[in-house]
C-alpha positions, 0 to 999 in steps of 0.5 A: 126358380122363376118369378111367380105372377101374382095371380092367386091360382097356384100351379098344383090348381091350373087347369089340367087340359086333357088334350088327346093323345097326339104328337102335336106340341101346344105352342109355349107361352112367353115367359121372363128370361131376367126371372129366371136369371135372377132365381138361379143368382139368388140361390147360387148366392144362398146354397153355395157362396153363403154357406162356405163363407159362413163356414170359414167366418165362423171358424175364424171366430173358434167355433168347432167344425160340427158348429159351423157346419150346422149353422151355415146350412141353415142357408137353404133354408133361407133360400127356401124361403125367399122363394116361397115367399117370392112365388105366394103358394106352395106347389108340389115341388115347394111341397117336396123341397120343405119336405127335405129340408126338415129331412135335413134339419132333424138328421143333422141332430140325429146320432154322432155330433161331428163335422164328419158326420153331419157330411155323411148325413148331408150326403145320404140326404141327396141320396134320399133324393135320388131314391124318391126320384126313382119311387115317383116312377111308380106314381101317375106323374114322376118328379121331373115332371113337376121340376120340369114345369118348374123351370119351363113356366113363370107359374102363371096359370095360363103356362102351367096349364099349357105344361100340364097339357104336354103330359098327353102328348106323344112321346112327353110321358116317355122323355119325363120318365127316361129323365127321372130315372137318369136323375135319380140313379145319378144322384144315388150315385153321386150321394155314395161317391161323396159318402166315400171322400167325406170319409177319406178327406179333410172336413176343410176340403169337403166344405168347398168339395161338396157343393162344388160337387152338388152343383157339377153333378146338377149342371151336368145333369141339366146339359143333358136333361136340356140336349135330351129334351130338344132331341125328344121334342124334335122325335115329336115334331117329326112324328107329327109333321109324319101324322099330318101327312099321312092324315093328308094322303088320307083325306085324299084318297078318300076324296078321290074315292068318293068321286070317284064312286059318285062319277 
């Protein structure tokens, strides 16, 4: 969601500093706040404001809920690609969200033509995210990883790289698989639990409860995934500041040792 620099070397091509396992944290890069801001407006604006007021406009005008509906989540697509052409190059979460909205574009025309329907699918595709949360699990590098960086860089390769470098650190690889996990079974419930009320409410209702619900379960999952990270970053700081000293006491002992030895 962050302004990109214009630099040709993309985040998948950074530098992938191999720093020693240490529980040392590499000082962060700055980066632009008002960037981020803006990211998050615009897709706000795109995936949530734009697709219910298409919906209703529509609506007013006679089109048929299952029309409606189809046109007015053609809205992400649109934000996937003013971001893409924001950032000037694909990365592995790019790759990834493209990936999701061709999921989304041929499940949609795929089986029963009904506004209820075309919900469920939507809905089994946010569960189809959880899952590949949780299969990345079994790969060298989870999802959060790279939805991490996403958001903790400007895409630059001087703070991609710093990103890239945390993975050896202590207690990092921990914290990103604890979070893939945590997002994953959330969005896997969250998918059967829309599955249910796309079932049992109105379509009407659904078109304002669904993002809504998207969104509730993304902020709460982001509040945690934010309390947790400070908590995990600060474990490491204490387990640095505990290594330094011991490493300090060390060095000590063996000075007085070698005086001692030469007196």
């Amino acid at each position: 969601m962050l302004t990109q620099d214009s630099t040709t070397q993309g985040a998948s091509s950074a530098p992938d500093t191999e720093a020693p396992l240490t529980g040392e944290r590499p000082k962060a890069p700055a980066r632009s706040k008002k960037a981020a801001i803006l990211g998050w407006a615009v897709t706000l604006s795109l995936t949530v404001v734009a697709p219910i007021i298409t919906y209703y406009t529509l609506r007013d005008h006679g089109f048929s809920e299952f029309a409606a509906l189809l046109i007015s989540s053609a809205w992400p697509v649109v934000d996937g690609a003013v971001h893409l052409a924001w950032r000037r190059r694909l990365d592995e979460l790019a790759i990834v969200t493209l990936v999701f909205i061709v999921i989304t574009a041929v499940v949609s025309t795929v089986g029963a033509h009904s506004a209820r329907a075309l919900l469920i699918k939507d809905s089994c595709v946010t569960g189809l995210f959880g899952v590949l949360c949780l299969a990345t699990l079994l790969t060298p590098r989870p999802l959060m990883f790279y939805l991490g960086r996403k958001f903790a860089t400007d895409g630059t390769e001087a703070s991609t790289a710093w990103w890239n470098s945390l993975w050896y650190v202590d207690g990092f690889r921990k914290a990103m698989m604890t979070m893939t996990t945590v997002w994953g079974v959330a969005y896997c419930i969250e998918s059967a639990v829309r599955v249910v009320l796309s079932y049992t409410l109105k379509t009407d209702t659904m078109v304002v409860l669904s993002p809504v619900l998207i969104y509730a379960v993304l902020g709460s999952l982001g509040t945690w995934t934010a309390i947790y990270g400070r908590r995990s970053r600060r474990k490491g700081q204490e387990r640095a500041a505990a290594a330094a000293a011991a490493a300090a006491e060390a060095g000590e002992a063996k000075a007085e040792s070698t005086a001692a030895a030469e007196g």
